[in-house]
Structures are given as C-alpha cells and as structure tokens.
N, CA, C and O of each residue as an XYZ file, in Angstrom:
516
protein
N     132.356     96.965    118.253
C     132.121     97.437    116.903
C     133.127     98.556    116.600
O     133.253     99.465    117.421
N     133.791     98.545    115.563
C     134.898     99.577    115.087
C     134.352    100.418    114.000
O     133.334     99.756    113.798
N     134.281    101.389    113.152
C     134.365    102.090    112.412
C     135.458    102.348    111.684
O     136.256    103.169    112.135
N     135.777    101.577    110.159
C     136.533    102.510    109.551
C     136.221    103.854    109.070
O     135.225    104.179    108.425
N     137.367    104.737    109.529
C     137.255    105.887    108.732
C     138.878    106.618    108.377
O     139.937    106.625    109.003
N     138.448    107.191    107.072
C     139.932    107.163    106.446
C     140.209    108.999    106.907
O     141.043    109.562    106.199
N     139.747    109.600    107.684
C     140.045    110.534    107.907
C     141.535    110.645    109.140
O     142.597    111.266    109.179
N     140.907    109.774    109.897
C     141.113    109.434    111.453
C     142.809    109.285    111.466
O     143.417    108.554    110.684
N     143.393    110.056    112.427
C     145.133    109.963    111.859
C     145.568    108.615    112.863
O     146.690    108.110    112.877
N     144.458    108.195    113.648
C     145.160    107.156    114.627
C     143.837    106.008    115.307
O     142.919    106.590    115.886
N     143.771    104.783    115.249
C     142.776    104.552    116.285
C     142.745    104.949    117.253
O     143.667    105.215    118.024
N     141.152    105.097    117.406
C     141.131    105.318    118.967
C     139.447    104.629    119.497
O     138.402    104.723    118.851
N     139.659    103.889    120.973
C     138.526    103.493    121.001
C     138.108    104.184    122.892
O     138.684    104.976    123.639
N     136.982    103.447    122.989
C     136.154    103.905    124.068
C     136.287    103.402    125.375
O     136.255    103.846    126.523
N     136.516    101.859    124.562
C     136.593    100.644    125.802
C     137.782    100.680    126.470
O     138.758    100.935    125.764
N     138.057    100.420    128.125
C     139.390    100.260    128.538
C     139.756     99.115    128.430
O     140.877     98.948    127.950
N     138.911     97.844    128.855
C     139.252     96.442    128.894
C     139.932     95.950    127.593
O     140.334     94.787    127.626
N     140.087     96.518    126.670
C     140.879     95.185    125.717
C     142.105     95.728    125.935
O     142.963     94.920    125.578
N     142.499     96.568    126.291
C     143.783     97.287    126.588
C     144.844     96.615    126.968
O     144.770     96.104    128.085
N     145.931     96.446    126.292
C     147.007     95.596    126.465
C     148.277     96.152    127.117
O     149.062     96.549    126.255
N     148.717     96.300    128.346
C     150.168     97.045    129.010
C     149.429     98.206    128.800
O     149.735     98.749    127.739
N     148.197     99.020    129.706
C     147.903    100.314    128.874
C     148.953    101.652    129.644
O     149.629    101.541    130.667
N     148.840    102.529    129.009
C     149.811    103.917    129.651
C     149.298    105.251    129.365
O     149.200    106.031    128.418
N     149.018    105.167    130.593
C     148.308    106.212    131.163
C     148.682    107.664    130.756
O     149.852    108.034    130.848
N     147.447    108.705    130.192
C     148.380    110.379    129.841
C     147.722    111.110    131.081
O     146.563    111.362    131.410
N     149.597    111.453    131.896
C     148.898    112.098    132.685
C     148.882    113.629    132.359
O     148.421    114.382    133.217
N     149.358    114.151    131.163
C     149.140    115.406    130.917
C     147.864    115.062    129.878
O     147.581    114.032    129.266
N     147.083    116.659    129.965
C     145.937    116.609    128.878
C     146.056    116.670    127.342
O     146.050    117.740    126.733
N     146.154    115.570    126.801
C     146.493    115.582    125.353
C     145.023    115.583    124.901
O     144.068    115.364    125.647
N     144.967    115.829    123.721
C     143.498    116.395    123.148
C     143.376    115.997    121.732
O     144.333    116.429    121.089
N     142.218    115.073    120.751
C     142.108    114.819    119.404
C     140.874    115.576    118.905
O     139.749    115.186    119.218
N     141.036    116.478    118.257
C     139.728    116.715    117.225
C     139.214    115.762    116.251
O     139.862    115.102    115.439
N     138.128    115.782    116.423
C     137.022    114.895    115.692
C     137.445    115.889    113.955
O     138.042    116.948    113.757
N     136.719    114.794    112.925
C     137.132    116.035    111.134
C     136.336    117.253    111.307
O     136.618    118.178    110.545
N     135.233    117.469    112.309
C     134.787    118.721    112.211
C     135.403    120.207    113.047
O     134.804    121.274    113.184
N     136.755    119.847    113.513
C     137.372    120.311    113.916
C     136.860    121.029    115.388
O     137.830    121.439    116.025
N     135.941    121.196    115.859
C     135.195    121.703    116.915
C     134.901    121.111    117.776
O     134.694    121.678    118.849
N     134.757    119.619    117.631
C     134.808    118.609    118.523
C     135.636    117.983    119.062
O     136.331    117.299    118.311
N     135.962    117.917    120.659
C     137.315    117.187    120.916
C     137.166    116.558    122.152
O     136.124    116.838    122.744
N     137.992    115.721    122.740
C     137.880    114.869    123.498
C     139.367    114.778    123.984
O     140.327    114.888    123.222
N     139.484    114.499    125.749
C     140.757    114.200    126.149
C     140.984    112.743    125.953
O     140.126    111.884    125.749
N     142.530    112.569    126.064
C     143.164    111.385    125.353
C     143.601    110.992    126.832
O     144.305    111.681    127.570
N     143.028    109.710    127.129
C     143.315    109.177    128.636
C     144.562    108.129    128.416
O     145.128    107.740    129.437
N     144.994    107.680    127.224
C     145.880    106.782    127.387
C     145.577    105.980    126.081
O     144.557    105.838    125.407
N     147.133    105.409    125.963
C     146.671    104.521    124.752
C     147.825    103.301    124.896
O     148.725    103.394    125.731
N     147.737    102.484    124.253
C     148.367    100.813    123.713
C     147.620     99.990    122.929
O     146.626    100.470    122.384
N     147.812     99.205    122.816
C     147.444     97.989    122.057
C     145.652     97.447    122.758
O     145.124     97.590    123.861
N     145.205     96.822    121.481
C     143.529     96.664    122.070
C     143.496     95.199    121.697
O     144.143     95.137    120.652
N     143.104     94.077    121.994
C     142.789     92.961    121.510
C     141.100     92.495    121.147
O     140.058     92.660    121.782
N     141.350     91.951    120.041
C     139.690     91.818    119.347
C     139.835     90.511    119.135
O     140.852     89.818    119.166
N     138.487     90.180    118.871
C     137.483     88.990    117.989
C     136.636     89.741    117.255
O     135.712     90.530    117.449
N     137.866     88.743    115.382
C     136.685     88.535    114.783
C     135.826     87.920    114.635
O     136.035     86.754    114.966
N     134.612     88.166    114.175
C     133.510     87.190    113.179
C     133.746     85.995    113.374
O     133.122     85.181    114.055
N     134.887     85.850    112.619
C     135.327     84.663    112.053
C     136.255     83.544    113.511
O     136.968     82.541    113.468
N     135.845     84.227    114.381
C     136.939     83.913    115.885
C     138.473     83.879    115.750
O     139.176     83.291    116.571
N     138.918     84.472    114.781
C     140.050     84.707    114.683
C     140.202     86.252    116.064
O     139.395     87.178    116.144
N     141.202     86.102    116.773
C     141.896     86.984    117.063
C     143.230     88.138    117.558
O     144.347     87.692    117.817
N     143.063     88.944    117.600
C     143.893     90.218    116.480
C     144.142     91.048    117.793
O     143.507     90.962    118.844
N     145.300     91.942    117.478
C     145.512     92.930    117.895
C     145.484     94.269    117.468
O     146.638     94.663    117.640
N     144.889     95.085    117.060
C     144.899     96.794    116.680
C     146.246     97.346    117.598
O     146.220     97.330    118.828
N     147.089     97.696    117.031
C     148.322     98.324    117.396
C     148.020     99.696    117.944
O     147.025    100.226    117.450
N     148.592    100.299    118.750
C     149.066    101.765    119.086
C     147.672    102.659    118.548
O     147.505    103.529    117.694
N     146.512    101.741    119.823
C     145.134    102.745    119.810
C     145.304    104.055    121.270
O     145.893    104.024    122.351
N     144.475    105.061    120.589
C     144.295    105.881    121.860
C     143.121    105.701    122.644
O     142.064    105.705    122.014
N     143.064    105.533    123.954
C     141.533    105.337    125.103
C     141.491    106.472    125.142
O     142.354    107.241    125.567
N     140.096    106.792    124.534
C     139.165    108.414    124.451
C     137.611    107.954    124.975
O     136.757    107.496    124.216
N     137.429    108.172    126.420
C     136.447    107.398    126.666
C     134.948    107.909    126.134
O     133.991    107.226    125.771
N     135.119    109.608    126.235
C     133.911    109.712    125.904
C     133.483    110.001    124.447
O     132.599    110.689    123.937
N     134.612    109.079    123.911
C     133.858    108.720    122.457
C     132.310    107.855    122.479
O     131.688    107.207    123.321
N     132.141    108.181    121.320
C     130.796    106.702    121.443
C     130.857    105.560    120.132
O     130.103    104.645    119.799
N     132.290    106.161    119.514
C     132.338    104.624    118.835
C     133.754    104.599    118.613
O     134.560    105.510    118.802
N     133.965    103.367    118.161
C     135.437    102.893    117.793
C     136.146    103.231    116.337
O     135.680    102.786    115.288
N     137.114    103.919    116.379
C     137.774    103.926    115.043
C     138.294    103.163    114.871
O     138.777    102.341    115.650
N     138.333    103.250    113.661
C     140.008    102.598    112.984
C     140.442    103.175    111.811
O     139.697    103.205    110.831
N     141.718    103.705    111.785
C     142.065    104.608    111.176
C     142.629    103.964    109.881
O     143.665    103.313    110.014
N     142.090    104.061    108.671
C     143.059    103.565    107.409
C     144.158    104.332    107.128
O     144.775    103.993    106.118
N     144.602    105.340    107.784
C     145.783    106.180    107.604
C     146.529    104.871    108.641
O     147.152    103.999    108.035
N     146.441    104.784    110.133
C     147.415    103.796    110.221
C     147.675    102.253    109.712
O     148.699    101.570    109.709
N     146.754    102.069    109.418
C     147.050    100.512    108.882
C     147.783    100.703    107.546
O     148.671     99.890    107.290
N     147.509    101.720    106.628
C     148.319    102.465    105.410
C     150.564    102.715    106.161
O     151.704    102.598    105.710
N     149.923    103.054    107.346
C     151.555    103.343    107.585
C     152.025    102.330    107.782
O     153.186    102.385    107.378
N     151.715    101.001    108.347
C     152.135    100.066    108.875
C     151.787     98.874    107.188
O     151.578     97.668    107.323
N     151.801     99.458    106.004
C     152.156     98.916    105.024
C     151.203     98.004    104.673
O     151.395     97.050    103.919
N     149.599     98.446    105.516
C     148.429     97.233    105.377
C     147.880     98.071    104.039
O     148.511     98.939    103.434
N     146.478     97.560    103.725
C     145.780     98.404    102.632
C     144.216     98.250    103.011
O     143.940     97.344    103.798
N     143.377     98.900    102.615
C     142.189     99.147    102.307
C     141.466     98.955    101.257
O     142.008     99.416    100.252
N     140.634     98.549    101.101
C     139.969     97.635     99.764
C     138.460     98.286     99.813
O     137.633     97.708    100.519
N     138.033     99.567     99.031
C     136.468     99.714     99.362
C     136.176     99.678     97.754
O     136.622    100.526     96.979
N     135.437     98.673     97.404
C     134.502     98.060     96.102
C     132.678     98.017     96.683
O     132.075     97.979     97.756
N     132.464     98.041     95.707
C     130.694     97.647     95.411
C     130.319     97.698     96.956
O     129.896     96.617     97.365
N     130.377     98.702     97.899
C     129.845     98.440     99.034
C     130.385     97.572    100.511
O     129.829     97.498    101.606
N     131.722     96.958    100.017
C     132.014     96.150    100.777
C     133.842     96.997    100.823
O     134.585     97.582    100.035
N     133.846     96.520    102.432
C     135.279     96.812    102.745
C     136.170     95.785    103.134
O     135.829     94.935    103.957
N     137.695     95.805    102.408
C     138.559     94.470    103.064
C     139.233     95.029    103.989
O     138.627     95.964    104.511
N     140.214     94.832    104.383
C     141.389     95.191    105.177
C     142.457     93.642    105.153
O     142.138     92.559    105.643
N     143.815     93.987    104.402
C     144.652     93.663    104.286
C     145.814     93.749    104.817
O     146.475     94.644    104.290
N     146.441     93.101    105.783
C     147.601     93.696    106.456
C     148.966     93.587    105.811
O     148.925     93.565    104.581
N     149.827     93.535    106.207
C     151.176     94.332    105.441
C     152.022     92.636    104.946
O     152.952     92.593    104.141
N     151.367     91.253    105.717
C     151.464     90.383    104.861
C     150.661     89.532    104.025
O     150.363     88.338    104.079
N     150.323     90.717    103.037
C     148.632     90.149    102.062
C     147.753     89.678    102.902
O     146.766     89.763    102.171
N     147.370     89.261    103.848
C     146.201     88.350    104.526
C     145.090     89.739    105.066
O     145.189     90.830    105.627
N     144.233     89.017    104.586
C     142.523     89.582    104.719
C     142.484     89.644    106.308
O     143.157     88.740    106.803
N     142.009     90.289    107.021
C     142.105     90.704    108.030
C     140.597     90.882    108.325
O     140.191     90.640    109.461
N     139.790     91.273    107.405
C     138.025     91.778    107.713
C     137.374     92.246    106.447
O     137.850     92.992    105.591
N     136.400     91.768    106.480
C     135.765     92.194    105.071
C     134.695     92.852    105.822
O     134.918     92.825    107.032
N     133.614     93.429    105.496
C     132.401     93.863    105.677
C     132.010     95.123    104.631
O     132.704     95.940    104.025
N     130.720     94.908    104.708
C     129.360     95.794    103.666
C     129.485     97.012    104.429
O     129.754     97.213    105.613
N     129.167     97.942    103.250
C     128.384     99.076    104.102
C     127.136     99.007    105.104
O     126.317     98.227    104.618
N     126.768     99.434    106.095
C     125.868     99.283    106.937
C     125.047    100.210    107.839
O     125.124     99.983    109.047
N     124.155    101.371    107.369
C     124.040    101.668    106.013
C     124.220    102.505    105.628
O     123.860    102.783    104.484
N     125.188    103.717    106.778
C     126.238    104.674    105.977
C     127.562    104.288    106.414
O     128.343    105.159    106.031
N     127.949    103.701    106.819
C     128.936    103.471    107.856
C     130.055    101.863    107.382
O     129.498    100.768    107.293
N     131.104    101.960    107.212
C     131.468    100.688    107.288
C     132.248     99.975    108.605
O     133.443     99.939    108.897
N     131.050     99.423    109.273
C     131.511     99.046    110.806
C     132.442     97.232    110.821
O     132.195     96.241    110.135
N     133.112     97.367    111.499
C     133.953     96.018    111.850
C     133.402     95.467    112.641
O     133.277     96.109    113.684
N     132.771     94.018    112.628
C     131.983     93.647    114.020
C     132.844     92.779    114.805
O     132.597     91.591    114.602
N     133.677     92.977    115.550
C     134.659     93.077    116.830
C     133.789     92.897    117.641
O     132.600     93.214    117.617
N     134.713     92.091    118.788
C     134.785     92.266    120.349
C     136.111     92.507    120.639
O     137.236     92.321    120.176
N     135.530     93.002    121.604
C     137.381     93.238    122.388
C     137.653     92.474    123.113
O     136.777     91.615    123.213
N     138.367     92.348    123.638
C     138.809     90.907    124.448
C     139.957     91.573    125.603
O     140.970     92.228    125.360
N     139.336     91.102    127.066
C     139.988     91.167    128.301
C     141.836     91.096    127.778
O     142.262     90.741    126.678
N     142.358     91.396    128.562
C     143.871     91.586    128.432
C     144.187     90.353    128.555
O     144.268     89.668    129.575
N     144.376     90.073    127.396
C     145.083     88.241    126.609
C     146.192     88.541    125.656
O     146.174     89.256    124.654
N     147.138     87.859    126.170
C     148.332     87.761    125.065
C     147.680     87.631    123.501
O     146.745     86.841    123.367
N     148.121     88.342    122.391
C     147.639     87.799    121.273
C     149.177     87.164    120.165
O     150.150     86.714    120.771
N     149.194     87.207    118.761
C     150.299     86.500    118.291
C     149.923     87.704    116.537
O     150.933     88.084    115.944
N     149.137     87.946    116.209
C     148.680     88.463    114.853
C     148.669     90.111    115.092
O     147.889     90.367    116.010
N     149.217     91.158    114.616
C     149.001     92.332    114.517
C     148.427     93.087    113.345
O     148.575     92.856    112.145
N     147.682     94.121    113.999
C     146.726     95.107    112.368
C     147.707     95.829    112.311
O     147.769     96.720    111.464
C-alpha cells in the first residue's frame, strides 16, 4: 500500500524486497517527516517494483528504504519532476505519467489517498513512474 502525499520531496518506502540493484547508505543520511521533528535514517535507496490492481506492473523510480517507516510514500513532487501529473477531483486520485497513460486511479480512503500495490520480489520490469 503507498500513500500519496504531495508534501513528500522523494519516495520512500519500508519494504526491502521490491528493491531493484539496491545501494546501500553507509553514512547516516536522515529525512524529516512535514512535522519537522520526526525523522528516520535513510538505509538505502533504488528502484521498487509493484503490482497494480489492475496486474499491470510498474516500477517507482529512485525510492529511499526508511525501514522504520510504517507506510509507503509516494511523492507527487517526484512524479511532477519526472514530467508525470496528479489528478485530485471529487475524491478520487489519477496519476499520469510523463507519456499521458493513467498509471492509478483511486478514492479517498477515508483521509488518505492510498495506492493498493504490491511490491514485487526483484523482477526485471519494462514501464517506469
């Protein structure tokens, strides 16, 4: 399960297994949560592979492994850099990547707009977020 949130300057998730070529930080790099007081060390980051819904699956680009998070981001600031877009109407969220194609829709649920993902063991994928 992912979380968009448009605060977030980067994904970052919990799980190690979808981790694609992962690379390891061996110095202590550090992300504050938006309440600025909260933080967590940054164990490493690369590429994460998912399933959607729909069994389509995807790759989330250039996530950070923060294990003792307890949920998954996803940052609309990066999918914004990488020229994707964000779509939030009547309750429902799209995600569009940088060649028009719908990528995930979902409702609010029921403060939260969560992506219902799996991650997927280290598998070549072909589609990037």
């Amino acid at each position: 399960m992912w979380y968009v949130d448009l605060e977030a300057i980067q994904h970052m998730c919990h799980h190690l297994e979808g981790f694609v070529k992962y690379i390891k930080h061996e110095d202590k790099k550090i992300v504050y949560l938006g309440d600025d007081t909260t933080s967590y060390i940054i164990k490493g980051h690369s590429n994460v592979n998912i399933k959607l819904t729909n069994g389509d699956e995807k790759i989330i680009s250039d996530v950070l492994h923060i294990p003792r998070l307890t949920k998954n981001l996803f940052s609309a600031k990066q999918l914004d850099k990488v020229r994707g877009e964000i779509c939030i109407r009547a309750g429902t969220t799209t995600l569009i990547n940088k060649f028009d194609q719908t990528i995930a829709i979902r409702k609010l649920n029921p403060d939260l707009y969560e992506q219902d993902t799996t991650i997927l063991s280290n598998k070549p994928q072909i589609a990037i977020l």
